[in-house]
GUPAPA-562888 format. One line per 4 residues: number of its first residue (from 0); their letters; for each residue x negated, y negated, z of N, C-alpha, C. Coordinates in steps of 0.2 Angstrom, whole numbers. Example, Ala and Ser with C-alpha at 12.3 -4.5 7.8 and 13.67 -1.06 7.14 Angstrom:
0 = AS = -66:28:39:-62:22:39:-66:16:39  -64:11:35:-68:5:36:-64:0:39
//
This chain:
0 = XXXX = 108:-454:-150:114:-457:-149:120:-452:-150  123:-454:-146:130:-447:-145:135:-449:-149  140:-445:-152:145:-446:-158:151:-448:-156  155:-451:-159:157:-457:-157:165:-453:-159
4 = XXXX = 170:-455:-153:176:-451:-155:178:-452:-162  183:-447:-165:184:-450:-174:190:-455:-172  189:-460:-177:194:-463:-178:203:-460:-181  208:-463:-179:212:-459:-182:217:-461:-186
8 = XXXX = 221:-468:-183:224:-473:-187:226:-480:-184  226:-485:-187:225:-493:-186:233:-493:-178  233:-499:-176:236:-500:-169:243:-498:-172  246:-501:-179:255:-497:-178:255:-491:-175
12 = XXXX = 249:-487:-180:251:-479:-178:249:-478:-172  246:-479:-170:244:-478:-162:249:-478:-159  254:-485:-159:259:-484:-157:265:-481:-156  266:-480:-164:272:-476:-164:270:-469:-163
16 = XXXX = 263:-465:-164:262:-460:-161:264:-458:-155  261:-462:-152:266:-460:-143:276:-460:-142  278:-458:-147:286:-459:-149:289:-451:-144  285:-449:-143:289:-443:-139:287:-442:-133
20 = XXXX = 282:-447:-130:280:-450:-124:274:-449:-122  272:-452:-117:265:-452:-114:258:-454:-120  254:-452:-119:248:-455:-121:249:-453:-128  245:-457:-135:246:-454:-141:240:-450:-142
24 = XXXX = 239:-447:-148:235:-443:-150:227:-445:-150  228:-451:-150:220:-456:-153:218:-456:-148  224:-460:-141:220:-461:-135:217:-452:-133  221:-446:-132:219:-444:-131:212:-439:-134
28 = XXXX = 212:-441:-138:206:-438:-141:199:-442:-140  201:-452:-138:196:-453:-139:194:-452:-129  198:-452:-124:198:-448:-119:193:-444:-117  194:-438:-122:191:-430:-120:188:-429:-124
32 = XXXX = 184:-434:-131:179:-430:-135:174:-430:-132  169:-435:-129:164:-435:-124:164:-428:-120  170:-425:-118:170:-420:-115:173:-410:-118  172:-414:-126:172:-407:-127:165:-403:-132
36 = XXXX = 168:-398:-130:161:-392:-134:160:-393:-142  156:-391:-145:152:-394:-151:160:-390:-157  163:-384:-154:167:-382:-159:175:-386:-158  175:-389:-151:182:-391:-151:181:-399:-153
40 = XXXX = 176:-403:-153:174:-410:-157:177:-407:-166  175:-402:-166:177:-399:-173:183:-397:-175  186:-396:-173:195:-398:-172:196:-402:-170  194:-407:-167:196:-415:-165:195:-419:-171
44 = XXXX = 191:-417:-174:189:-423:-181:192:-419:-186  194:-413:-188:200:-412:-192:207:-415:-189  210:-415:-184:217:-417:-181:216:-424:-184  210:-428:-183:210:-435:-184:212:-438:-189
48 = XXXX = 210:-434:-195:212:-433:-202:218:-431:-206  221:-426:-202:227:-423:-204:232:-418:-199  233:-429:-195:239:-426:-190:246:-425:-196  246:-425:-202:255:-424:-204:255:-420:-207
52 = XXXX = 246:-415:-208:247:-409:-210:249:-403:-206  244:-406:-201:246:-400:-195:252:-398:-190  257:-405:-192:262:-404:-189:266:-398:-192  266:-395:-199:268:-390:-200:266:-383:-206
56 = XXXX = 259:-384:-200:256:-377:-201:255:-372:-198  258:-365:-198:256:-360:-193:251:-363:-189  248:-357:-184:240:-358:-181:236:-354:-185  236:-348:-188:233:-345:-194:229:-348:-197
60 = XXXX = 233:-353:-202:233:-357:-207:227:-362:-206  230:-364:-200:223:-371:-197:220:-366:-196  220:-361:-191:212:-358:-191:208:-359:-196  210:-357:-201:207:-353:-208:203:-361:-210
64 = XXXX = 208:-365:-208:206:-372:-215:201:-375:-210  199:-375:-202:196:-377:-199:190:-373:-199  192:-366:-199:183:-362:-199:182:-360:-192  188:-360:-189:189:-360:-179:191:-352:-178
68 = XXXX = 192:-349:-173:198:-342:-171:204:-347:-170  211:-345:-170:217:-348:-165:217:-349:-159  212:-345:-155:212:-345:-149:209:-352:-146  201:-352:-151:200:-360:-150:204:-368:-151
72 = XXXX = 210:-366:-156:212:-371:-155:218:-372:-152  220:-365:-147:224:-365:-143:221:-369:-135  216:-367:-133:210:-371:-129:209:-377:-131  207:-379:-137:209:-390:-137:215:-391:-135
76 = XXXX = 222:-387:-138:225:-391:-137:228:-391:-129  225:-385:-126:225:-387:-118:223:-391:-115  217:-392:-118:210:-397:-117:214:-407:-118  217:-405:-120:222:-413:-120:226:-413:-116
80 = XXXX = 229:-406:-114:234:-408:-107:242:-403:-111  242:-402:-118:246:-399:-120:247:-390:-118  251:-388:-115:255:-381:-113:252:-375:-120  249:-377:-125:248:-373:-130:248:-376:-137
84 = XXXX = 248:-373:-145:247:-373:-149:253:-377:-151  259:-373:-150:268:-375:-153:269:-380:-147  267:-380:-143:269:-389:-138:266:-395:-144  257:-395:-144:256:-399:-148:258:-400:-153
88 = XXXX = 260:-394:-158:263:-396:-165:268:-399:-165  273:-397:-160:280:-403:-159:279:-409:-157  275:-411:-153:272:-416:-151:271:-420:-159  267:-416:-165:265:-420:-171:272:-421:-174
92 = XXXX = 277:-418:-174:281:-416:-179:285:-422:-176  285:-423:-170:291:-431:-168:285:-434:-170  279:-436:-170:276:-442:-173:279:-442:-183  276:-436:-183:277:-437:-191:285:-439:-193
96 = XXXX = 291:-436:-190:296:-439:-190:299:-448:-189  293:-449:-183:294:-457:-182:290:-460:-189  288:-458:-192:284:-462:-197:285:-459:-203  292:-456:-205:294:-454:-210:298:-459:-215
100 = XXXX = 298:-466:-212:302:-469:-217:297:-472:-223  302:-473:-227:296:-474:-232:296:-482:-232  299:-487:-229:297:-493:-227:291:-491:-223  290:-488:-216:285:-490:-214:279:-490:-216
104 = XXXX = 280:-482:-220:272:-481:-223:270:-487:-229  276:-490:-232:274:-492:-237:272:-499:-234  276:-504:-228:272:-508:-225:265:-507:-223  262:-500:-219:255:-500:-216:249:-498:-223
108 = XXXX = 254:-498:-229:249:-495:-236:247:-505:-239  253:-507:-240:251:-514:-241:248:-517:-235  246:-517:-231:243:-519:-225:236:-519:-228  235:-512:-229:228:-510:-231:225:-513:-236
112 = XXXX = 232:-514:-242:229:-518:-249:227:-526:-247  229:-527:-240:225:-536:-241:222:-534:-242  214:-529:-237:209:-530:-236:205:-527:-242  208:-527:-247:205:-524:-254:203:-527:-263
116 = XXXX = 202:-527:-267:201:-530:-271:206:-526:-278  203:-517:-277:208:-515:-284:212:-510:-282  218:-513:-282:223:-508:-281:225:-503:-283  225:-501:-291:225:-495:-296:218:-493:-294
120 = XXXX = 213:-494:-292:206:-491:-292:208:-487:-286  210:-489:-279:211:-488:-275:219:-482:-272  223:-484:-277:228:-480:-279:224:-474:-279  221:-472:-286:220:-467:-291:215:-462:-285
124 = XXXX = 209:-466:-282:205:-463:-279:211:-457:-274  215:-461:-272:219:-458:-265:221:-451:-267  224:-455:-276:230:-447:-279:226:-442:-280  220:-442:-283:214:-439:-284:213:-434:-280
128 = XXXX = 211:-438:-274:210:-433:-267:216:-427:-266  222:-429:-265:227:-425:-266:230:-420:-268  228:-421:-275:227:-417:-281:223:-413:-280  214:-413:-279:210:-407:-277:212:-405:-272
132 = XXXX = 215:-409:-267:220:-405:-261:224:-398:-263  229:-399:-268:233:-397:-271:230:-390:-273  223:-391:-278:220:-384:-280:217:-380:-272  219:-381:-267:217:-378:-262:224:-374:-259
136 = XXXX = 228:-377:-259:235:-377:-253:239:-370:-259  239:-373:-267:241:-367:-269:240:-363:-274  239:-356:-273:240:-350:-275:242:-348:-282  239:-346:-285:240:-345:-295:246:-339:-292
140 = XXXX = 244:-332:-287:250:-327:-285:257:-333:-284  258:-337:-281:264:-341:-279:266:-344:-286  261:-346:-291:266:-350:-297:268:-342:-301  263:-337:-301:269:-332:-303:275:-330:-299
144 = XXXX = 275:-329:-296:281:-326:-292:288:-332:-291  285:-338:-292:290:-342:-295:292:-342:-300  287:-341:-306:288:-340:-313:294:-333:-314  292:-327:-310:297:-324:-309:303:-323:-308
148 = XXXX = 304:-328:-305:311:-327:-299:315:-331:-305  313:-338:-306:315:-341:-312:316:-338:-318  312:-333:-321:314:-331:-327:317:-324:-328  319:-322:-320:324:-317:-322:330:-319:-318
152 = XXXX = 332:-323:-319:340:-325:-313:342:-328:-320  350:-327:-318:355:-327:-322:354:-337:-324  354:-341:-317:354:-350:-318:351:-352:-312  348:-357:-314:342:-362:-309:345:-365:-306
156 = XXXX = 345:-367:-301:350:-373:-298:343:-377:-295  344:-384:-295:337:-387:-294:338:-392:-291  335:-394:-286:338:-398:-280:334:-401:-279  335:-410:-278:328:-416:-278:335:-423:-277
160 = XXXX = 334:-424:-270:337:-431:-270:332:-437:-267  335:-442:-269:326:-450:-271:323:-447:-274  318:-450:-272:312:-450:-276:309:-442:-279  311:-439:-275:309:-430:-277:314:-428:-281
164 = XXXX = 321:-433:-286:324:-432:-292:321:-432:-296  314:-437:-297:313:-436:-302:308:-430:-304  307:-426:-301:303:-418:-303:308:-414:-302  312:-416:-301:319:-410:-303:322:-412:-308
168 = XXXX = 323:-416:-309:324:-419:-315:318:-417:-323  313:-418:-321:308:-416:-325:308:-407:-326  308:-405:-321:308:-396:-321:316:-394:-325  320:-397:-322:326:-395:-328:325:-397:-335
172 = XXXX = 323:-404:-339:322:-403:-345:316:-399:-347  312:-397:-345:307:-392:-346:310:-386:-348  314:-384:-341:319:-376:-343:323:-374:-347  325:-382:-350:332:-378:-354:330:-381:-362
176 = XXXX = 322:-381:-361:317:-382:-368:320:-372:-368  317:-368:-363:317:-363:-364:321:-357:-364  328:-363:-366:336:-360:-365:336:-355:-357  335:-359:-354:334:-357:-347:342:-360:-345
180 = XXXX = 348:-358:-343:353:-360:-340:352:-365:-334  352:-370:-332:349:-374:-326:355:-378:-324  356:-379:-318:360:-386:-317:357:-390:-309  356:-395:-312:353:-400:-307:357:-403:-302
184 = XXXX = 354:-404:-296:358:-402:-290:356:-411:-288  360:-417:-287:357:-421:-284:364:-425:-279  366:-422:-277:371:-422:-275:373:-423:-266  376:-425:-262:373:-426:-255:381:-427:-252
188 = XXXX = 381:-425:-250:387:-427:-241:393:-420:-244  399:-421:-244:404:-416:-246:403:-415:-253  401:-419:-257:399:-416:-265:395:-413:-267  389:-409:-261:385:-404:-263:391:-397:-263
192 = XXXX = 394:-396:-261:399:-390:-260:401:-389:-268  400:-393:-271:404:-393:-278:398:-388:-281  391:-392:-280:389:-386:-283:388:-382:-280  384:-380:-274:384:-375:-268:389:-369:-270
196 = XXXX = 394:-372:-273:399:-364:-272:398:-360:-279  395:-364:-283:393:-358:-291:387:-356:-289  382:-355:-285:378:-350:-284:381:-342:-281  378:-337:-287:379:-330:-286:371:-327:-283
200 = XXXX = 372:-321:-284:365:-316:-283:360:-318:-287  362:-319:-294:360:-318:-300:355:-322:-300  355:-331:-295:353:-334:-298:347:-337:-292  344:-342:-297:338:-345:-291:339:-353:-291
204 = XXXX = 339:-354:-283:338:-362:-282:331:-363:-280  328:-370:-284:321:-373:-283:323:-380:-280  320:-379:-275:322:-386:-271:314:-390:-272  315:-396:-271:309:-400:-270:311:-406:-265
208 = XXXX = 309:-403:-259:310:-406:-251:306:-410:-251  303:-417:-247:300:-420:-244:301:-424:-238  297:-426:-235:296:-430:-228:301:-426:-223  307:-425:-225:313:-422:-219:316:-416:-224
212 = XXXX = 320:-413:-219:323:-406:-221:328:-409:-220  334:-410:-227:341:-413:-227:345:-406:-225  351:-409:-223:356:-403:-223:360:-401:-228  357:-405:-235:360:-403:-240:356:-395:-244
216 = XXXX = 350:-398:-243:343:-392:-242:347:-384:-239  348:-385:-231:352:-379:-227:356:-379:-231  363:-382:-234:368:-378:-236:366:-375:-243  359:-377:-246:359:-372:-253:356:-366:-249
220 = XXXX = 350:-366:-247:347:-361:-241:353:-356:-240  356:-360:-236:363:-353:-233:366:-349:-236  370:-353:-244:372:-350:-248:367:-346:-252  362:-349:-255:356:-342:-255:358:-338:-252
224 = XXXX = 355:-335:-246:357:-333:-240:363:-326:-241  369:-330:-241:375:-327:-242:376:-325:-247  374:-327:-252:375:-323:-261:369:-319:-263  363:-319:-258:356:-316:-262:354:-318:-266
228 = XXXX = 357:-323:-268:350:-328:-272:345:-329:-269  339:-330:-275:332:-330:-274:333:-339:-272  326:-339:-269:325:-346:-268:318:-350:-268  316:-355:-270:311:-357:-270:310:-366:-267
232 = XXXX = 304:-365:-263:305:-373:-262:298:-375:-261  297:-382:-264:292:-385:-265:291:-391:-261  287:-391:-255:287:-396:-248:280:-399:-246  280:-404:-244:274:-406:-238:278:-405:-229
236 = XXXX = 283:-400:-230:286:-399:-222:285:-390:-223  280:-389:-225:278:-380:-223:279:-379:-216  284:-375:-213:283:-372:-207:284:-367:-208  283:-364:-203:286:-356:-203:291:-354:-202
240 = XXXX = 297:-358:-200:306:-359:-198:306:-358:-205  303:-362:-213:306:-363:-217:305:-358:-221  299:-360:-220:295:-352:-226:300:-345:-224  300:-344:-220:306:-337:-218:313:-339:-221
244 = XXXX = 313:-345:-226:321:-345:-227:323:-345:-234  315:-344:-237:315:-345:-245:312:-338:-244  313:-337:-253:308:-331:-256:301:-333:-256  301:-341:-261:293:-343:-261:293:-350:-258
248 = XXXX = 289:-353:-255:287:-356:-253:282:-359:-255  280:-367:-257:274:-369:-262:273:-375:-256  268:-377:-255:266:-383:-248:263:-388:-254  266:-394:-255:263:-398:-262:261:-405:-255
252 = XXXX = 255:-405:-252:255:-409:-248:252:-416:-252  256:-422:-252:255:-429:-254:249:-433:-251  245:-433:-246:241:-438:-244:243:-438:-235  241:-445:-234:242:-446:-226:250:-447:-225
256 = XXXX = 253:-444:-219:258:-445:-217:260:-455:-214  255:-456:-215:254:-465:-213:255:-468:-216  253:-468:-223:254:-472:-229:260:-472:-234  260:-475:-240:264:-474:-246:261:-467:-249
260 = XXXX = 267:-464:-248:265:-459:-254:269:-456:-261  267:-454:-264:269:-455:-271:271:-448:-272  274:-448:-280:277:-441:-282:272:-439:-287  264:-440:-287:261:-438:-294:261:-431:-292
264 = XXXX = 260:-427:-286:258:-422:-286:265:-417:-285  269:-420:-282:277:-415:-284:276:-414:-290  275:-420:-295:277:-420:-303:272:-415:-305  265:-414:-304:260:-410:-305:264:-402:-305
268 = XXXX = 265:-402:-298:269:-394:-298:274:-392:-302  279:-395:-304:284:-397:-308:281:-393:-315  275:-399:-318:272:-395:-321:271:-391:-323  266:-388:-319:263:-381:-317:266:-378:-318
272 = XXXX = 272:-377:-312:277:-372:-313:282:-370:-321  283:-377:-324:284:-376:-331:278:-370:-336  274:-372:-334:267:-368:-338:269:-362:-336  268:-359:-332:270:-353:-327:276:-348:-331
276 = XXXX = 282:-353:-331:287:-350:-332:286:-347:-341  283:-352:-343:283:-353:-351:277:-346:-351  273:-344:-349:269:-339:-349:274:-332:-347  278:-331:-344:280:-327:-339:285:-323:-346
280 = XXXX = 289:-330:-347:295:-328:-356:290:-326:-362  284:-326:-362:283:-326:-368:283:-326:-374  286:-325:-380:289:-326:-386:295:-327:-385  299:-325:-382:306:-329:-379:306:-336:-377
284 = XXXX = 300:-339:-375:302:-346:-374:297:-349:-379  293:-347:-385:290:-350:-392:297:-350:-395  301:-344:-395:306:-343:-398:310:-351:-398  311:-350:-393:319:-354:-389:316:-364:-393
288 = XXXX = 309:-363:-390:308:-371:-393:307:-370:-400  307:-366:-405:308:-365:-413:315:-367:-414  318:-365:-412:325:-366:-410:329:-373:-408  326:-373:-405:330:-382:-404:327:-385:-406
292 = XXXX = 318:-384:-409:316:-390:-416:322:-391:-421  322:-384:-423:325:-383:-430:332:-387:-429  335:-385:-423:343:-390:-423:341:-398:-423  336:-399:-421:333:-407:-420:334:-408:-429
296 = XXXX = 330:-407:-431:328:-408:-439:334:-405:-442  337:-402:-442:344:-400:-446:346:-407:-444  346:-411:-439:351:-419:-440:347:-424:-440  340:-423:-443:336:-429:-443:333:-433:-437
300 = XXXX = 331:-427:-432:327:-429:-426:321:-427:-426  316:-430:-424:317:-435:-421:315:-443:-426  320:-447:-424:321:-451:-430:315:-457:-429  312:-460:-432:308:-466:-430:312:-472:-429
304 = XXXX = 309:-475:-422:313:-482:-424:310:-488:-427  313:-495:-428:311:-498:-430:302:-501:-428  298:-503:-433:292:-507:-431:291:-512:-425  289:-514:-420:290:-517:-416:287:-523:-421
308 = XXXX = 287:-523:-425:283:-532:-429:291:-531:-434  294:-528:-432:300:-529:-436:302:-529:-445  306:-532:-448:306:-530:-456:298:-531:-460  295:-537:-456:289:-542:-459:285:-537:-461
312 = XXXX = 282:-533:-454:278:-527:-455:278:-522:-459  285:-521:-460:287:-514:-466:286:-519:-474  288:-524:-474:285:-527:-480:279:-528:-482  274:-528:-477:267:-529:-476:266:-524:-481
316 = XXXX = 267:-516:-478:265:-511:-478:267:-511:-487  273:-510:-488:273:-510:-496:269:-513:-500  269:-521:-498:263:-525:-502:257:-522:-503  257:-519:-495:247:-518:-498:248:-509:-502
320 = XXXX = 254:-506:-503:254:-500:-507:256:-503:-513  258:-505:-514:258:-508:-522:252:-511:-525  247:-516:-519:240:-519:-522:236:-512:-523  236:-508:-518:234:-502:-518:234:-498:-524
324 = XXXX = 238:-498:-526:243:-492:-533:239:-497:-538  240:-504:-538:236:-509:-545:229:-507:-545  227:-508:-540:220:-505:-540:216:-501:-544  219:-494:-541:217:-489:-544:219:-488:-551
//
């Protein structure tokens, strides 16, 4: 029995695939697999799986992750009717664009939970996956040279608007544990210029980008750019336009570009990246948090709050230390 085209994703996506015109991706693949060679089947059942990875990745990159040359997946993507490699990326990159809102994914994710019983079970498996994605996609070389660029620049500027505020928001209190100078960038329309304009040479912007590349993104990029600031950005939009416009570049990819996707694994990198840097300082950054304990506890922080069982409970407590004290 002959193998059967792969599956790619349910009728929404089919549709809105075809957003940059003519035939979508599924139909054409399930068209031409019949009709392709034992290695181009082989890129067809990886594309099936990660059309929103491959919308921005070199051809390199896919070679290496496929186990292909370029030149074979230059010949599929012929093999479908596309002009070359950079035709069909664009081709993905207007699909992944039409299925960037986070409505849609989040409507065809709750689609999925009718037909299901444990929603945290089924969560966790997904983020799981991701995660061990994660130990693939980055480089222990990349969180040094992160850790670098951060711990020798004069101030962070760190950029995370929705949902990607809150790893930048997490990576700032991490840094200024480490009396690291930081200022959190979450700002958008003519108010990024406010901060935009206090970056000098000295410093480094960490951006944490998702789904789309805002223009508030380009205008710290630029100013990088113009002042020689270092730059760093943490994305599931890796291209090669982009990575030429940073120092480091980190690919933090979330799961399928069709579903709900979540922030466990920015917040992961987020992480990480704090380790990194906290390794890079040294006894400068043991120092720094001995340092703001001690100012903690010079005013009595951190202070306990009340019992949630309230006076009752603290009464308790005494009684049974005083039966206690009879006792003995």
């Amino acid at each position: 029995m002959g193998r059967s085209a792969p599956s790619v994703s349910p009728k929404r996506e089919e549709e809105a695939d075809s957003i940059s015109g003519g035939a979508s991706i599924q139909t054409l693949l399930e068209e031409t697999y019949h009709d392709l060679t034992p290695r181009q089947r082989r890129i067809a059942d990886f594309v099936a799986g990660h059309t929103g990875d491959i919308a921005f990745l070199p051809l390199s990159d896919l070679a290496d992750m496929i186990g292909v040359s370029g030149a074979s997946i230059v010949r599929f993507c012929r093999k479908l009717g596309f002009g070359g490699f950079e035709d069909f990326r664009d081709h993905l990159r207007a699909v992944v664009r039409h299925k960037a809102s986070t409505a849609t994914r989040l409507v065809s994710t709750l689609d999925v939970l009718q037909t299901i019983d444990t929603i945290f079970g089924s969560f966790v498996d997904r983020e799981v996956g991701s995660i061990l994605n994660l130990t693939r996609e980055i480089k222990e070389a990349q969180l040094r040279k992160s850790a670098e660029l951060i711990s020798s620049s004069r101030r962070v500027y760190i950029f995370g608007e929705g949902p990607a505020a809150a790893a930048a928001m997490l990576l700032e209190y991490r840094l200024r544990r480490f009396g690291i100078d930081t200022v959190r960038v979450s700002e958008t329309g003519k108010d990024i210029f406010e901060k935009a304009f206090g970056v000098d040479s000295p410093d480094c912007i960490v951006l944490f980008m998702f789904t789309r590349f805002s223009e508030e993104a380009g205008i710290l990029l630029d100013r990088a750019s113009d002042t020689g600031a270092s730059s760093i950005m943490i994305t599931d939009l890796l291209s090669p336009e982009i990575a030429e416009r940073v120092s480091e570049a980190i690919r933090a990819p979330r799961g399928s570009a069709d579903y709900f996707q979540s922030m466990v694994c920015p917040i992961l990198v987020a992480e990480a990246m704090t380790l990194a840097v906290g390794r890079q300082l040294g006894k400068k950054a043991t120092e720094s948090l001995l340092r703001f304990e001690r100012l903690r506890r010079q005013y009595g922080y951190p202070r306990l709050g009340p019992s949630p069982a309230g006076n009752r409970s603290s009464t308790n407590r005494r009684e049974r230390c005083r039966e206690e004290t009879t006792d003995v």
